[in-house]
C-alpha positions in Angstrom: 137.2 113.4 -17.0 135.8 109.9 -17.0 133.0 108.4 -15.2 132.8 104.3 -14.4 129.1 103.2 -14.2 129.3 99.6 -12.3 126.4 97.6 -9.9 123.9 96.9 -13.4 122.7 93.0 -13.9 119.7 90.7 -13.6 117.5 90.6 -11.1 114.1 89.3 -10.4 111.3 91.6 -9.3 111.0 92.9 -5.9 114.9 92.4 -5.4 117.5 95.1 -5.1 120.4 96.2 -7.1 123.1 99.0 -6.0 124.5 101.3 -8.9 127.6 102.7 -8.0 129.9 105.6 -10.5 133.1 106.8 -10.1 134.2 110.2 -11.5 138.1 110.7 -11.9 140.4 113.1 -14.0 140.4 117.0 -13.9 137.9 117.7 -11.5 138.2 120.7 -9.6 134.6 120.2 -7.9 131.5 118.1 -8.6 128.5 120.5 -8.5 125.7 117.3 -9.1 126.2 114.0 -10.2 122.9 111.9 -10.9 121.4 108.7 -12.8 119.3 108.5 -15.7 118.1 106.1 -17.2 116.7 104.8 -21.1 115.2 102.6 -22.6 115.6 102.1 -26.6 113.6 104.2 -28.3 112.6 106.3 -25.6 114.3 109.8 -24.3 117.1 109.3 -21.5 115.1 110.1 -18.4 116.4 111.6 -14.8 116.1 108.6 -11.9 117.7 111.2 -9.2 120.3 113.8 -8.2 122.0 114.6 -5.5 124.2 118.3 -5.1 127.2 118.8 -3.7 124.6 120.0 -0.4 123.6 116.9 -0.5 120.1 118.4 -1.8 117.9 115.4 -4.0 115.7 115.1 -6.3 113.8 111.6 -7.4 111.3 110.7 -10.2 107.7 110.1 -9.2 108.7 106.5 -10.2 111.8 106.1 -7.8 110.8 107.5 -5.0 109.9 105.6 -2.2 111.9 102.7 -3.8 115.5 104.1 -4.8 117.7 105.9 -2.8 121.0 108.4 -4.5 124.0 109.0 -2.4 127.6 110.1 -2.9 130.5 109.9 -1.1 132.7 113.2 -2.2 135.8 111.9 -0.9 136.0 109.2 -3.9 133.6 111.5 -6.7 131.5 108.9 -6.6 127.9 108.5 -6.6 125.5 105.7 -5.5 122.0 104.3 -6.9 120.2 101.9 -4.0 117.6 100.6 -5.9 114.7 98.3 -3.9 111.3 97.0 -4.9 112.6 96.8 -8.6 110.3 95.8 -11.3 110.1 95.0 -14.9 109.5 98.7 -15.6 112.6 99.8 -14.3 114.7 97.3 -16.9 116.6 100.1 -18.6 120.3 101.3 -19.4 121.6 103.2 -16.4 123.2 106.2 -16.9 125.6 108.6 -14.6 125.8 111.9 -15.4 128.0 114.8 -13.5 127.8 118.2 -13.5 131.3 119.5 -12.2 134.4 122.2 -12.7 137.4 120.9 -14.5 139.2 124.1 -13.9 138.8 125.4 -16.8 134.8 125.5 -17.3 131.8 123.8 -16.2 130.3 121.2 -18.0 128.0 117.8 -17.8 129.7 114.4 -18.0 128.6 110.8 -18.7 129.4 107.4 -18.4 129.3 104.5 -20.1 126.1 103.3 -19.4 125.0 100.0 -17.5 122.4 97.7 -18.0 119.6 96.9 -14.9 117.1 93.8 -16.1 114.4 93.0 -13.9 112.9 90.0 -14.4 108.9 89.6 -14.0 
């Protein structure tokens, strides 16, 4: 199983940036696929999930400002991100919770960088 972060880059504060990640491989069925993110030297920390029920969950700091979707016909998941600001500069991560048909486990990709400019 792979997942392919994509979307990260510069932008300047207040503009928006869409995260996108594509999970492909043995997947017999996605459970939860989500974004964290992390800066260096600090713990990897949950942006949003979204379940296979579509159910979400946001950090204080995103919501009202990011938005997670997914589209289950490609495994892929989607981070809108609006009102960005310096604080948000991080390394993106997707993770994936999901059944390869032979157990469950949690998945990541490569990481991708967001910079927001002040």
């Amino acid at each position: 199983v792979q997942l392919q972060a994509s979307g990260g880059g510069l932008v300047q504060a207040g503009g928006s940036l869409r995260l996108a990640c594509a999970a492909s491989g043995r997947i017999y069925r996605i459970n939860e696929m989500g974004w964290y993110r992390q800066v260096s030297g600090k713990k990897r920390e949950l942006v949003a999930r979204i379940t296979d029920k579509d159910y979400t969950n946001y950090a204080e700091s995103a919501k009202g400002r990011f938005a997670i979707s997914r589209d289950s016909a490609k495994n892929t998941v989607y981070l809108q991100m609006n009102s960005l600001e310096p604080a948000d500069t991080a390394v993106y991560y997707c993770n994936a919770n999901l059944h390869n048909y032979y157990f469950i486990d949690d998945y990541w990709g490569q990481g991708t960088l967001v910079t927001v400019s002040s």
